[in-house]
N, C-alpha and C positions, 0 to 999 in steps of 0.2 A: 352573112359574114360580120365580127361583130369588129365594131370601131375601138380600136385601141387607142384612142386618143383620147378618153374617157376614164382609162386604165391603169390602176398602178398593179405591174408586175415585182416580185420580191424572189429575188436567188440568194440560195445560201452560198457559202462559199467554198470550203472543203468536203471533197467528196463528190459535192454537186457542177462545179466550173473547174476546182483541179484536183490531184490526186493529194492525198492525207492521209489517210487511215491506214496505209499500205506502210508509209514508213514506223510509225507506231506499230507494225503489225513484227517488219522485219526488229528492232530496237528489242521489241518483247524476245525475238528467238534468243536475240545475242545476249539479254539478262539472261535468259534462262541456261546458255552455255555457262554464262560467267560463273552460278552458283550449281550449277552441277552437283557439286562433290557437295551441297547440303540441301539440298531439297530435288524429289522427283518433277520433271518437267511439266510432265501433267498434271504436277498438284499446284504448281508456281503460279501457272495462268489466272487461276480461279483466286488466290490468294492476292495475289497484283491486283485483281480487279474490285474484288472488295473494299481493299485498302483506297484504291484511286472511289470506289463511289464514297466512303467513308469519309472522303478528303473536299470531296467535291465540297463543300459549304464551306469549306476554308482557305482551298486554293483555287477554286473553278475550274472551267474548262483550259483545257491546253497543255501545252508541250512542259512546261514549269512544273506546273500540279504532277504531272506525269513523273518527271523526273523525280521529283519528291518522293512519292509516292512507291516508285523502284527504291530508294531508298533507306525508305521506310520499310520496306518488303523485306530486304535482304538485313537488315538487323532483326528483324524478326525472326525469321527462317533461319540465322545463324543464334540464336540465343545475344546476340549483340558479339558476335566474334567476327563479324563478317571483315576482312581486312583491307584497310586503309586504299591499297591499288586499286580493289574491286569499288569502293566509292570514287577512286578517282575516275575508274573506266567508265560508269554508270555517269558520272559528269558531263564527261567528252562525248559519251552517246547523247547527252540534251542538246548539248550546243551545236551537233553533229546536227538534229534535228532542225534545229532553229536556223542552222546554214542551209540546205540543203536548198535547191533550184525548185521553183514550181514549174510545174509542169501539167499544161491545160488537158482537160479531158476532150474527146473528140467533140465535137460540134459546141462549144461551148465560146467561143468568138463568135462563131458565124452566127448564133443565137442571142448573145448580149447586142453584138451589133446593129443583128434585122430588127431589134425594137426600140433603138436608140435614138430618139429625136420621135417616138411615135406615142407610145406609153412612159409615164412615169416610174423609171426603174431604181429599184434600191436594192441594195448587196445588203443583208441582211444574218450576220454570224457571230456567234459567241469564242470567245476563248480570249486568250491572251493579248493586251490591247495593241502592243510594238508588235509582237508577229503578225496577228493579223492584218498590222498595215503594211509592215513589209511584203507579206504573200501579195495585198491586192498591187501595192506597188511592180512589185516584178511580174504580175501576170499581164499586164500592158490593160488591164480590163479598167483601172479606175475611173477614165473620163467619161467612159459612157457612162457610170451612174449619176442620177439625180440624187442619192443621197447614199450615205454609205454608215449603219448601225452594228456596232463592235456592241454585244449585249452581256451582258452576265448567265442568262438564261432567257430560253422561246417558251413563252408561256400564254395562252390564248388573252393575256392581259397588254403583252410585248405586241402582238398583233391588232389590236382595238385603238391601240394608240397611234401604229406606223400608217395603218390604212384609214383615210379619211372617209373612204366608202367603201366598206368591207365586200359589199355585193357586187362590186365594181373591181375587183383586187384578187390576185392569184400570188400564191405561194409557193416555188420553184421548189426542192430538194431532194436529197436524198433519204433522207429518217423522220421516218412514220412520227415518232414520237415527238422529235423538236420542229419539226418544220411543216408539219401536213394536217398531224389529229389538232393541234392547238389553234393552227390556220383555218379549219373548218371550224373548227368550237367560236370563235371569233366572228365568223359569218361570211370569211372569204374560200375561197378555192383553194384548193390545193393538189399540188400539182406531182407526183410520185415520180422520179428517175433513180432509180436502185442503182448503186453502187455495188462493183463486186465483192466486197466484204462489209459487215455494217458491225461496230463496238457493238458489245451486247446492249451497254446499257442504252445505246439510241431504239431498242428493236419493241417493234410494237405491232397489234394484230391488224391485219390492213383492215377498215372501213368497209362492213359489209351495208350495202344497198346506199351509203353516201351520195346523195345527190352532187355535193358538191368535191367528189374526187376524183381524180382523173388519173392515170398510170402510163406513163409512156417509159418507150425502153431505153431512148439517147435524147440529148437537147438538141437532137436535129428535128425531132418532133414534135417541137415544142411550137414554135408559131401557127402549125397546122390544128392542134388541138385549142390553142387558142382562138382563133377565128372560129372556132365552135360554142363557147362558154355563152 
């Protein structure tokens, strides 16, 4: 059984401890109602997401970039005709966003909890620096972390720095790409819990014969596969 006291654990935070991606998921349907009458729905999506990775360097992660980035879509998509209401509604859908209640995924107390006062834990997430304290704020989850890093990007350099013994340290999330392949390239663990839908741009091929990855299917799993590592 391995001693967690020796251990820093790293959880991301949306997707992986609450839900996220689901309302970015719903926000896309309702652009895509809004401009209907100029662009095919199924050409919208691919177009939004371009424009959001094209953006990424300039507004980063999050709900802000995001909103920009709608935008920025629909004056494109309209030749710049797109009219003034439809950027107002496209507004009120950000701040919609930005209000909206977090809501824990299942086992995801009961998991931050059991290793609170045992292992060294850090919430570890990129995106926007006010939302993201507010989400950790409202999730009631902040005091159990030892440290808490709002990042620009997860990159196996973000993880070399966080983990002071990379062979001693596990990386909790949901996407392969920001939170698991970069966390192994680093020389820590990393820990797979799949969300039901994943942005394209997080989506990456799982780690084939990875020593260091592990795939569990809720964070009710998670302490048990831990005392294995």
């Amino acid at each position: 059984m391995t001693d967690l006291a020796e251990w820093t654990v790293g959880f991301d935070a949306d997707d992986t401890l609450w839900h996220n991606e689901r309302y970015f998921q719903m926000t896309q349907a309702s652009f895509a109602r809004l401009l209907a009458d100029h662009a095919d729905p199924a050409d919208l999506g691919p177009r939004l997401d371009a424009v959001e990775r094209r953006n990424l360097g300039r507004y980063g992660f999050g709900i802000k970039g995001f909103t920009l980035s709608m935008i920025e879509t629909a004056v494109e998509v309209t030749e710049g005709r797109v009219p003034g209401a439809v950027i107002g509604e496209i507004l009120a859908a950000g701040r919609d966003m930005l209000a909206h209640p977090v809501e824990l995924l299942p086992g995801a107390r009961d998991a931050v909890e059991s290793l609170a006062g045992e292992a060294r834990l850090l919430l570890v997430t990129k995106g926007d620096l006010l939302d993201q304290e507010r989400k950790l704020a409202a999730s009631g989850l902040g005091e159990l972390f030892d440290g808490v890093e709002i990042v620009s990007d997860k990159t196996a350099r973000t993880y070399a720095r966080l983990f002071d013994r990379p062979d001693r340290s596990a990386m909790v999330g949901n996407s392969l790409r920001s939170d698991i392949l970069p966390a192994i390239e680093a020389g820590a663990w990393g820990i797979h819990v799949p969300y039901e839908t994943t942005w394209s741009y997080e989506r990456a091929e799982t780690p084939r014969g990875a020593e260091r990855f592990r795939r569990i299917e809720s964070l009710r799993d998670l302490r048990a596969v831990l005392g294995t590592l």
